[in-house]
MDAnalysis code that builds the backbone (N, CA, C; Angstrom):
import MDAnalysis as mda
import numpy as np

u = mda.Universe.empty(579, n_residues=193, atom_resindex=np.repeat(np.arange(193), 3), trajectory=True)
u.add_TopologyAttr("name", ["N", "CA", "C"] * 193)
u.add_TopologyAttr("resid", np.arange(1, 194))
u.add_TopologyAttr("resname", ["UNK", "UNK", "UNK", "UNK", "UNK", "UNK", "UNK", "UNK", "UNK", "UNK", "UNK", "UNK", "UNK", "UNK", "UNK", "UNK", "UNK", "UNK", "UNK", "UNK", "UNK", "UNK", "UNK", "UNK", "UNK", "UNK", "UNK", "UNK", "UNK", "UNK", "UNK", "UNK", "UNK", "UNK", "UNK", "UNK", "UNK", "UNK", "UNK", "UNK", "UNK", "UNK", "UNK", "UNK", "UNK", "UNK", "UNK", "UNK", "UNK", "UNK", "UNK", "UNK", "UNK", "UNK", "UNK", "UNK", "UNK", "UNK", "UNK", "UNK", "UNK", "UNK", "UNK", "UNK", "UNK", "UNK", "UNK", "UNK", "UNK", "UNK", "UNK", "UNK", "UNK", "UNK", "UNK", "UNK", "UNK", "UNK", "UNK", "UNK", "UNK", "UNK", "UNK", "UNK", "UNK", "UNK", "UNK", "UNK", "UNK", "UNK", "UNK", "UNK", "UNK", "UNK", "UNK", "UNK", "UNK", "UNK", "UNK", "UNK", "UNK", "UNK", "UNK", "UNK", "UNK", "UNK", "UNK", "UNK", "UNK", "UNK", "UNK", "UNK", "UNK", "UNK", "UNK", "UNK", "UNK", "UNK", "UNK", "UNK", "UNK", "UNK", "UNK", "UNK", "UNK", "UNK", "UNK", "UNK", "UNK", "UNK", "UNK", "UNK", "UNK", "UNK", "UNK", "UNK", "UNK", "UNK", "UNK", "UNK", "UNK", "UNK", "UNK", "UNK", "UNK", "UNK", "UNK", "UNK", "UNK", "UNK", "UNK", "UNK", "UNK", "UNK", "UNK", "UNK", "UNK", "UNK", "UNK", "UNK", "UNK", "UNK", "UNK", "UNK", "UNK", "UNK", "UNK", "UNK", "UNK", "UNK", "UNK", "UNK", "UNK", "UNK", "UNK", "UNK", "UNK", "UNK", "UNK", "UNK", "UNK", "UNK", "UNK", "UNK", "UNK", "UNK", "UNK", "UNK", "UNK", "UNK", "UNK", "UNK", "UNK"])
u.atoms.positions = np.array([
    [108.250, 68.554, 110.714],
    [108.044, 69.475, 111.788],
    [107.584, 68.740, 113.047],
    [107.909, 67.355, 113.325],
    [107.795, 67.019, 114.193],
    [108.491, 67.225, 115.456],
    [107.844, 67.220, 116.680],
    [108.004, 67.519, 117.541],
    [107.442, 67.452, 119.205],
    [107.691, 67.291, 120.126],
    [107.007, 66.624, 121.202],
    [106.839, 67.891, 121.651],
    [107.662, 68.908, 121.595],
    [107.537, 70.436, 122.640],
    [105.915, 71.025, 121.859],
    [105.589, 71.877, 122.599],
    [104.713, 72.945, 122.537],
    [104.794, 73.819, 120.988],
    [104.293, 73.890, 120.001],
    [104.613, 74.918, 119.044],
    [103.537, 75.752, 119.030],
    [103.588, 77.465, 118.698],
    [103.076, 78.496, 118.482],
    [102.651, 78.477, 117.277],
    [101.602, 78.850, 116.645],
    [101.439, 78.924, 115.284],
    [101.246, 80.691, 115.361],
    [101.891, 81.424, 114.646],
    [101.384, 82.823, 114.337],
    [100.717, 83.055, 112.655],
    [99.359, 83.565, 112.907],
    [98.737, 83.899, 111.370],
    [98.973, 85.353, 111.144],
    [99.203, 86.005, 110.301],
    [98.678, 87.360, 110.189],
    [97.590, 87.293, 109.140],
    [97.122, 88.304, 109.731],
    [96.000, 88.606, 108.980],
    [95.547, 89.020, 107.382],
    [94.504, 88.295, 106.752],
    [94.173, 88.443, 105.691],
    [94.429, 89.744, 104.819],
    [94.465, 89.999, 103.593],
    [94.263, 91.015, 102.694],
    [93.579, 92.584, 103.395],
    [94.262, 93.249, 103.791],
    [92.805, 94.885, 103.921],
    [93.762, 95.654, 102.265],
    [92.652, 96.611, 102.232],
    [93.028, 97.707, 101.274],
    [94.247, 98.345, 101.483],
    [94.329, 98.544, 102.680],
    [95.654, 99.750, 103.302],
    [97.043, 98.414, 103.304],
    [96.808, 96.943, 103.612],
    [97.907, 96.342, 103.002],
    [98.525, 96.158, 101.825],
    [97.596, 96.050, 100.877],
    [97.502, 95.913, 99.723],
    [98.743, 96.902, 98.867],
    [98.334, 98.345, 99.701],
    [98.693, 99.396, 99.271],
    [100.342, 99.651, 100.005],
    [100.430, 99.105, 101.094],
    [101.664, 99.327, 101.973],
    [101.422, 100.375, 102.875],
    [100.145, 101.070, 102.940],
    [100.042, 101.901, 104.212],
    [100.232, 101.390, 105.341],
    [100.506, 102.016, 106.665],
    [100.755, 101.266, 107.630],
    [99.701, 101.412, 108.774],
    [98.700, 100.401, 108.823],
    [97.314, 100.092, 109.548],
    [97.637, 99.160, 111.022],
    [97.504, 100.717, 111.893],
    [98.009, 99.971, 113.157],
    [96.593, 100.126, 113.952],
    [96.288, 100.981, 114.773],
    [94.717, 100.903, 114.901],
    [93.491, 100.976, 114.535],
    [93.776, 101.963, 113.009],
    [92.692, 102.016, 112.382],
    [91.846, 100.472, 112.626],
    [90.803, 100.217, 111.689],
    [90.199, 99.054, 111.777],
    [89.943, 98.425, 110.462],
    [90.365, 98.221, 109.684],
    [90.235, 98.172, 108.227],
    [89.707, 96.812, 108.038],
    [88.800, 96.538, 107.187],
    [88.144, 95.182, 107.265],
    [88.927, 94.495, 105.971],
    [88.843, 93.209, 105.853],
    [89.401, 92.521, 104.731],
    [88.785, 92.744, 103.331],
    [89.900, 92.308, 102.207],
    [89.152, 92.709, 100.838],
    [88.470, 91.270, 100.421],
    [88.099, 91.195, 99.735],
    [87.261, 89.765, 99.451],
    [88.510, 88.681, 99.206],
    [89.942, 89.105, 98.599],
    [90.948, 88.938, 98.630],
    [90.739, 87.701, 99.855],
    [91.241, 89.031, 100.563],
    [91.737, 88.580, 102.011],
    [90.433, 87.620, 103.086],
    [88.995, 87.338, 102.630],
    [88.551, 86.680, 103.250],
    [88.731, 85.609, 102.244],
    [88.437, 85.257, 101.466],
    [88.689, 84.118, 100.485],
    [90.320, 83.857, 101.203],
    [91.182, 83.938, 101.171],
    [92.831, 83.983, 101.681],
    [92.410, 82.961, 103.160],
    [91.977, 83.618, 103.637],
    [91.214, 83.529, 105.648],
    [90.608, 82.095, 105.376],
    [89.392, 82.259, 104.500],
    [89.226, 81.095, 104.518],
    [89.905, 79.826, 103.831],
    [90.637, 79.814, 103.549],
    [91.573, 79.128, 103.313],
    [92.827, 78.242, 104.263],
    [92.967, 79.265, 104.782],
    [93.673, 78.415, 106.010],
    [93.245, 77.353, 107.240],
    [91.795, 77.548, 106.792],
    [90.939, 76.289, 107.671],
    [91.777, 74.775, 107.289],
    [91.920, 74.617, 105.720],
    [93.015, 73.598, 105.743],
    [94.347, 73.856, 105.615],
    [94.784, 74.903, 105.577],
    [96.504, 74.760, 105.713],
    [97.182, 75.456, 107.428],
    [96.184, 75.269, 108.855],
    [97.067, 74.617, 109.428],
    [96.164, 73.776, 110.154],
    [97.486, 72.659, 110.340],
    [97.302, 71.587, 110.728],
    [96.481, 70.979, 112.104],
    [95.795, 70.231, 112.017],
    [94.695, 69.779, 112.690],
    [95.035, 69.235, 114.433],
    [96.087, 69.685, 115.090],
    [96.835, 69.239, 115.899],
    [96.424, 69.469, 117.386],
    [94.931, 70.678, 117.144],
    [94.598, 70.895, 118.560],
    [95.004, 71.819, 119.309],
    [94.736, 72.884, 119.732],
    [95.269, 73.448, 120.146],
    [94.680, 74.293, 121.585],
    [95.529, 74.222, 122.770],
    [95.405, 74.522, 124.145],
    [94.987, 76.003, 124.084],
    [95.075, 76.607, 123.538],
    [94.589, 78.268, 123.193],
    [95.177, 78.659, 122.325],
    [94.036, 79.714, 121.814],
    [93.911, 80.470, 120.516],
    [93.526, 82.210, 121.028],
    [94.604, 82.983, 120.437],
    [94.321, 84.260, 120.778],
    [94.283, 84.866, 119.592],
    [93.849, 86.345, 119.772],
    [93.785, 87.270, 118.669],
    [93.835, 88.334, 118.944],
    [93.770, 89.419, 118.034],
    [94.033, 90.768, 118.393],
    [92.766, 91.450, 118.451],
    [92.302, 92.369, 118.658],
    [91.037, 93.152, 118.699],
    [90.403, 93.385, 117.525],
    [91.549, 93.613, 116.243],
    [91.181, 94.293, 115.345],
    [90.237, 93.544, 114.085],
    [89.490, 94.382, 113.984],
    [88.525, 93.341, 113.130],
    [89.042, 92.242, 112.123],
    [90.061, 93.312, 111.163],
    [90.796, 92.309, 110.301],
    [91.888, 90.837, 110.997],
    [91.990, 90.935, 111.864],
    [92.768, 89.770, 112.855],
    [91.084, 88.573, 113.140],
    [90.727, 89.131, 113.768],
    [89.272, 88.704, 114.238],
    [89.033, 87.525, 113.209],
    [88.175, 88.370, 112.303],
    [87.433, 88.175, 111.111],
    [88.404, 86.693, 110.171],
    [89.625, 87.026, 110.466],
    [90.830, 85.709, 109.527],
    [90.571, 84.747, 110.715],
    [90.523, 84.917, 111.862],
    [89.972, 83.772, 112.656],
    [89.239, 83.203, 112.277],
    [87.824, 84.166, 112.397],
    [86.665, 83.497, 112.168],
    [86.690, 82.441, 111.002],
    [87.196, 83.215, 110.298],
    [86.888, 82.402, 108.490],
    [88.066, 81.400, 108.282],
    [88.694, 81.506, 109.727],
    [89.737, 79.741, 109.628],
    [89.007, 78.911, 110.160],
    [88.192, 79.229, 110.992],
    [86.967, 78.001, 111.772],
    [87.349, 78.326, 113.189],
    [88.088, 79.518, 113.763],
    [88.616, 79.236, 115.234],
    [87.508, 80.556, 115.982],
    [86.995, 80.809, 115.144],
    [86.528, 81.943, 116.229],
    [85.857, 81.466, 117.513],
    [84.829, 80.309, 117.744],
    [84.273, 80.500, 119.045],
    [85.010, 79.924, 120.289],
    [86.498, 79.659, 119.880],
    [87.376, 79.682, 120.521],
    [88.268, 80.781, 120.909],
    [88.303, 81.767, 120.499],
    [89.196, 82.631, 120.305],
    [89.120, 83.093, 121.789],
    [90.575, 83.882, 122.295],
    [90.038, 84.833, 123.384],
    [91.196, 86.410, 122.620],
    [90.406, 87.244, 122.657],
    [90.890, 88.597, 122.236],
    [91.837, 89.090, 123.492],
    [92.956, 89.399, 123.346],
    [94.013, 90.288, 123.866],
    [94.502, 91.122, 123.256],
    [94.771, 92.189, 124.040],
    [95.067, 93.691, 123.577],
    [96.322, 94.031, 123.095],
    [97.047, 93.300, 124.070],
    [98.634, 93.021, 123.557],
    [99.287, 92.614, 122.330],
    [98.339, 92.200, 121.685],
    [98.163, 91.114, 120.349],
    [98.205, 92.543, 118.847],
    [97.605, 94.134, 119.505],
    [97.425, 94.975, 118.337],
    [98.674, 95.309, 117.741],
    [97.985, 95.248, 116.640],
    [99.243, 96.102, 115.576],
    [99.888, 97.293, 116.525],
    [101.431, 97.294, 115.863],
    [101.780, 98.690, 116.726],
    [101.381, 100.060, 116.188],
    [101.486, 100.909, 117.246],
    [100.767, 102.066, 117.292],
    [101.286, 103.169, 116.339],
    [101.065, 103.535, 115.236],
    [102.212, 104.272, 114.270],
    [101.318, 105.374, 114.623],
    [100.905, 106.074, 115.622],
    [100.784, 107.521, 115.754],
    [100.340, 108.144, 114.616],
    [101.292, 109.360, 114.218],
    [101.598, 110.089, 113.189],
    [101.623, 109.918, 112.008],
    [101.786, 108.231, 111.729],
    [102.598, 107.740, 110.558],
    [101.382, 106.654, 110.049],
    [100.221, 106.892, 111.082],
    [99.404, 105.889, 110.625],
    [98.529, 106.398, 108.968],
    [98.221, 105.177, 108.475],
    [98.141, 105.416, 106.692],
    [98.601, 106.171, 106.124],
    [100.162, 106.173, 106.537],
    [101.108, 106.339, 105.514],
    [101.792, 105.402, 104.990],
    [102.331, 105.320, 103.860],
    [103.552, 104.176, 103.161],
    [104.713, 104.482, 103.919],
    [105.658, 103.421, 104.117],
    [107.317, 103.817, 104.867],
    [107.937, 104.724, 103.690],
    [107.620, 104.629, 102.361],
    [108.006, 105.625, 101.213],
    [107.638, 106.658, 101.094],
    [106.767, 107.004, 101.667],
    [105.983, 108.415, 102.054],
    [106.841, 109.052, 103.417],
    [106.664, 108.015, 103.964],
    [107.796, 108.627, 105.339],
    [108.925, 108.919, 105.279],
    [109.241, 108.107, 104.689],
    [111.003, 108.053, 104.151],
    [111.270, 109.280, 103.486],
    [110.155, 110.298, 102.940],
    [110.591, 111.246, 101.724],
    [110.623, 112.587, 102.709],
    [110.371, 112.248, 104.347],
    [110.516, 113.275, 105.088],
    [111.167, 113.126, 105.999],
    [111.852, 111.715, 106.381],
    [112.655, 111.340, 107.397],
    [113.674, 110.338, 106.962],
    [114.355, 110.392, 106.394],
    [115.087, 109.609, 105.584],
    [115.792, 108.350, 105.959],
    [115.730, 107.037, 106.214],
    [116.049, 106.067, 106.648],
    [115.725, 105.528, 107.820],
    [114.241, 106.322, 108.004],
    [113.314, 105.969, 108.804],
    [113.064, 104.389, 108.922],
    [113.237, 103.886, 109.745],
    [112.854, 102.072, 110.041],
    [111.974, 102.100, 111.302],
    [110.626, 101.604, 111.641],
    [110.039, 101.473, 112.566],
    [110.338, 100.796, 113.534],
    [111.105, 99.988, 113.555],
    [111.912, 99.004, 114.557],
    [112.918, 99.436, 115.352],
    [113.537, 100.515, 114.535],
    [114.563, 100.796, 115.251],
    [113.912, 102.835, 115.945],
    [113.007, 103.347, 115.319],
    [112.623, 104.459, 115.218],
    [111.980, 104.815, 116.043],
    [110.538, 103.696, 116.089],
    [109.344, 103.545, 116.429],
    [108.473, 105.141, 115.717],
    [107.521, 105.646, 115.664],
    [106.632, 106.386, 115.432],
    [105.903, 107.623, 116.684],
    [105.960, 109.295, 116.011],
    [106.333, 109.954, 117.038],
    [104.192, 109.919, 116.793],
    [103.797, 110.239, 118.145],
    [102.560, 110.001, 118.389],
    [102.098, 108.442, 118.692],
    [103.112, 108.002, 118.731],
    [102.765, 106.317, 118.465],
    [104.059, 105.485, 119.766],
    [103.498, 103.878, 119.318],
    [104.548, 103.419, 120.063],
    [106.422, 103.424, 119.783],
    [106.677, 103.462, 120.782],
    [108.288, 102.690, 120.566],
    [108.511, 101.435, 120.476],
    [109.645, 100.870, 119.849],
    [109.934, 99.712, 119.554],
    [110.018, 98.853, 121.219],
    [109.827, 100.208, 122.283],
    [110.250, 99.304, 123.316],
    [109.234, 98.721, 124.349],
    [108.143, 99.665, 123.563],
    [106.602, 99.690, 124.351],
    [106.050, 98.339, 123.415],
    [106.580, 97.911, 122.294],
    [105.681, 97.153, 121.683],
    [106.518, 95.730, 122.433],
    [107.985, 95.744, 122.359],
    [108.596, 94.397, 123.065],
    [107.889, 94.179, 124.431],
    [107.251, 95.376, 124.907],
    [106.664, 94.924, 126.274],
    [105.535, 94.015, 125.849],
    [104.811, 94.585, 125.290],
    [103.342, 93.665, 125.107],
    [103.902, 92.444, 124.363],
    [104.959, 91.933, 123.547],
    [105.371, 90.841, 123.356],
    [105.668, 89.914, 123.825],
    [106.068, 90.823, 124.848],
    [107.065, 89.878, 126.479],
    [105.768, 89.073, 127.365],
    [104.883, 90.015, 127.433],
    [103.725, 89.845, 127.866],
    [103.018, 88.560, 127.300],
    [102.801, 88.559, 125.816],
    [101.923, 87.289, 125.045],
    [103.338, 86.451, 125.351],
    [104.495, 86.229, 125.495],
    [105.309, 85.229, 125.438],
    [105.032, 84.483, 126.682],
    [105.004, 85.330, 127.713],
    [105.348, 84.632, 129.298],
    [103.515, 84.099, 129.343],
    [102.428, 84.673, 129.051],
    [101.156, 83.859, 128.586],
    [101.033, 82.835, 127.686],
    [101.812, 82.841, 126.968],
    [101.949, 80.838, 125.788],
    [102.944, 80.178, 126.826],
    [103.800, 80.901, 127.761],
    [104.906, 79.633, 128.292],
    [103.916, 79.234, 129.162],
    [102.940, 79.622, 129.712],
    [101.851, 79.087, 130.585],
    [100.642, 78.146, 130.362],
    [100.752, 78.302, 129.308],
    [99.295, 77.380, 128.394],
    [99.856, 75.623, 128.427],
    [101.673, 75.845, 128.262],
    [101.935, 74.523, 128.517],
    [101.143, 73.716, 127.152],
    [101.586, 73.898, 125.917],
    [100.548, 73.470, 125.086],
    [100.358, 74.073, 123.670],
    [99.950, 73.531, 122.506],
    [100.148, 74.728, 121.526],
    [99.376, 75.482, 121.002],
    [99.359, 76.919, 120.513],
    [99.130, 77.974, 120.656],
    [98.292, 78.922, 118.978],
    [97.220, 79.003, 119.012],
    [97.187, 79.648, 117.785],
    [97.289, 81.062, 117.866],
    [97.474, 81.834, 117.355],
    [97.711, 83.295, 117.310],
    [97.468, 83.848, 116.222],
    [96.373, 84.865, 116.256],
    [96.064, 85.969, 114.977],
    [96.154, 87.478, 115.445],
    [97.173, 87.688, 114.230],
    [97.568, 89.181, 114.723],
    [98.337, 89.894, 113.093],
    [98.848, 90.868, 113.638],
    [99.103, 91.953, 112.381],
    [101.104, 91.999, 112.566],
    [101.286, 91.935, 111.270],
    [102.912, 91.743, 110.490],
    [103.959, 92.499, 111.739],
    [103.809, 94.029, 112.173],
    [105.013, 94.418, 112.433],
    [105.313, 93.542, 113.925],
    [103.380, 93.394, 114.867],
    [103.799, 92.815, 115.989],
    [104.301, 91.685, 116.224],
    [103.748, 90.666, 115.063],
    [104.360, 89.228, 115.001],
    [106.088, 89.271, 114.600],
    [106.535, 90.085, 114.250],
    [107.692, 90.406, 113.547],
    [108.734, 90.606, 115.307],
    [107.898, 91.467, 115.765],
    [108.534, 91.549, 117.544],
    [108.412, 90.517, 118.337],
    [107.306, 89.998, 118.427],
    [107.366, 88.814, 118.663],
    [107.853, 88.041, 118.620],
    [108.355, 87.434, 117.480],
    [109.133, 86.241, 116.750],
    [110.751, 86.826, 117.549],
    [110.956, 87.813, 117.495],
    [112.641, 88.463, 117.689],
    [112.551, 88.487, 119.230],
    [111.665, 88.998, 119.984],
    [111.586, 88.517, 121.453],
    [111.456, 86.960, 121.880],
    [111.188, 86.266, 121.365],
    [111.083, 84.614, 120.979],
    [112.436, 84.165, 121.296],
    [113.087, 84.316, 120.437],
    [114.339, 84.246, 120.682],
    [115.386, 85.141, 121.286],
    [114.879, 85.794, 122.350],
    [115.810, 86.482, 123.141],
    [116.147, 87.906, 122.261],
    [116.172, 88.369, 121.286],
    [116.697, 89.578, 120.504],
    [115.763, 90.916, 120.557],
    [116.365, 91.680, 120.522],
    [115.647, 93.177, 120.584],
    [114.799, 93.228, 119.868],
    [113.762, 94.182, 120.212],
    [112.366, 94.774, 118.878],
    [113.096, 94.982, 117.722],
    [113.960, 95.499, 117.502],
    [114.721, 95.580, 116.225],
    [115.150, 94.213, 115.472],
    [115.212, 93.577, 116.195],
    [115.599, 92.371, 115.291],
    [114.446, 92.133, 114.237],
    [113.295, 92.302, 115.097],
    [112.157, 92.239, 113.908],
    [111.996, 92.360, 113.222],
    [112.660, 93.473, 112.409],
    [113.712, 94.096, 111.078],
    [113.622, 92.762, 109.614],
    [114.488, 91.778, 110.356],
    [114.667, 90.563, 109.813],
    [113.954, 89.766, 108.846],
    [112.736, 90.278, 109.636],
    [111.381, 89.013, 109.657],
    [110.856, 89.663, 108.722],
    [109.584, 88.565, 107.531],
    [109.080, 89.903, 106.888],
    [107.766, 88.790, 106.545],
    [106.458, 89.432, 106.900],
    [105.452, 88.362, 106.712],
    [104.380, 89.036, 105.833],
    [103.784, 87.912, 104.904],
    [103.085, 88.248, 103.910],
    [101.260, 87.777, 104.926],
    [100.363, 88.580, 103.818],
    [99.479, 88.321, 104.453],
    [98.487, 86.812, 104.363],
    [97.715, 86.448, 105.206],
    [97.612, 84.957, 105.857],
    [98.874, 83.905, 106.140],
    [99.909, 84.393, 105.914],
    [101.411, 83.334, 106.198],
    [100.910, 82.898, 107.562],
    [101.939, 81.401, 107.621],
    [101.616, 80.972, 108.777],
    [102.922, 80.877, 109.068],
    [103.424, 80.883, 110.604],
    [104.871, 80.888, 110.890],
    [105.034, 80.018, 112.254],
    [105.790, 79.292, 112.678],
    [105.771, 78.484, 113.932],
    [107.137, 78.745, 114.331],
    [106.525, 78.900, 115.423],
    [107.717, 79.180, 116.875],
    [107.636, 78.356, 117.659],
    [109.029, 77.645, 118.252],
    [108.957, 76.345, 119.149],
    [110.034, 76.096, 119.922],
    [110.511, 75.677, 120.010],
    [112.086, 74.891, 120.983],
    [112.681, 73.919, 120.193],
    [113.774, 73.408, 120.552],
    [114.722, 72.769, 119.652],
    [114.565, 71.234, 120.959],
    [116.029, 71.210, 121.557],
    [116.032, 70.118, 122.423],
    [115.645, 70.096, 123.946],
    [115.141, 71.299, 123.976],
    [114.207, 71.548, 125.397],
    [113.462, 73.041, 125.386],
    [112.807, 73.062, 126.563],
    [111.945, 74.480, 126.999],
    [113.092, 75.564, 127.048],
    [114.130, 75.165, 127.120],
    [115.205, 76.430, 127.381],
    [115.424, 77.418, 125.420],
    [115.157, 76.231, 125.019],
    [116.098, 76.765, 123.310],
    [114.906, 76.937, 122.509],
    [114.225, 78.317, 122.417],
    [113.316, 78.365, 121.633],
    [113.756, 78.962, 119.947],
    [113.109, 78.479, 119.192],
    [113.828, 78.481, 117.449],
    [112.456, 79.361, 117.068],
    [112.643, 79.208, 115.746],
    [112.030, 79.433, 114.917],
    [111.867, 78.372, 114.432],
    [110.272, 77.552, 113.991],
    [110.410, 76.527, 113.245],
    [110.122, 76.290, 111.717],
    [109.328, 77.736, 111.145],
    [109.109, 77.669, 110.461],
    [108.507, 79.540, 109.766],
    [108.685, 79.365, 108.342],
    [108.353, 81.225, 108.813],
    [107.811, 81.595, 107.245],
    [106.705, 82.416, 107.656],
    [106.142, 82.994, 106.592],
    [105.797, 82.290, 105.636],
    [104.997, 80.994, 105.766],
    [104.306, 79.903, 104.762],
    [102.978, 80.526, 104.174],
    [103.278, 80.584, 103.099],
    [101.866, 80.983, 101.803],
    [101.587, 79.978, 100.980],
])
């Protein structure tokens, strides 16, 4: 994974109950299971020691808290843009629960009625993207599955829906970077457990 360009590291966040379960925990605040801090702390050694020009996170405690217990917290700076998306209506429900009233319901392509659209969340993506092309430098990031999932698909130029694609387990680590210049950004690596 070598490389001279800038790489992104994205974490998601440790173990909560409502992951565990497949509910879908977008603002609630759900704290980690012992699981998931034991998990957190763990990643203090699996990523790599390389330094990094800024480290962001999301508000939410469970994002926070997997910081902390990687060793990055008194670095961290919290952005808002960074939250899980907003499932309204649909929040702590399973997509199988949803599905049994809306049938081929996909959040990516759907988005959630009381909640965000797939197109409100590519904004705040667009947003953390054009803030790492500025850091000039590489990037840690703690945040929650569906937004890193938009993220990663705005990364490379593709719709909130592409996010579809992507599918991240909890503490995975995933790197986003460029190939043979600042113009060609890849994927470098995805969903490491």
């Amino acid at each position: 994974m070598s490389t001279h360009y800038p790489r992104i590291f994205l974490v998601r966040h440790g173990e909560t109950e409502w992951s565990l379960s497949g509910r879908h925990t977008g603002r609630s605040d759900i704290a980690l299971t012992e699981n998931g801090e034991a998990a957190a702390r763990r990643l203090e050694k699996r990523i790599p020691a390389i330094g990094f020009d800024a480290i962001f996170s999301s508000p939410s405690q469970r994002a926070r808290r997997t910081c902390e217990l990687a060793g990055f917290g008194p670095e961290v700076e919290i952005d808002d843009n960074l939250a899980e998306w907003d499932y309204g209506r649909y929040e702590g429900i399973t997509t199988k629960e949803i599905q049994m009233h809306n049938p081929g319901w996909n959040v990516f392509r759907d988005g959630c009625p009381d909640g965000e659209m797939a197109f409100d969340v590519a904004a705040r993506a667009d947003a953390i993207i054009k803030k790492i092309k500025a850091v000039d430098g590489n990037v840690l990031i703690f945040s929650s599955s569906h937004f890193l999932r938009v993220l990663a698909a705005r990364w490379l130029g593709f719709g909130a829906e592409a996010g579809s694609f992507f599918v991240l387990d909890t503490t995975s680590i995933s790197v986003l970077g460029y190939e043979h210049n600042l113009g060609e950004p890849v994927v470098r690596s995805w969903n490491e457990t």
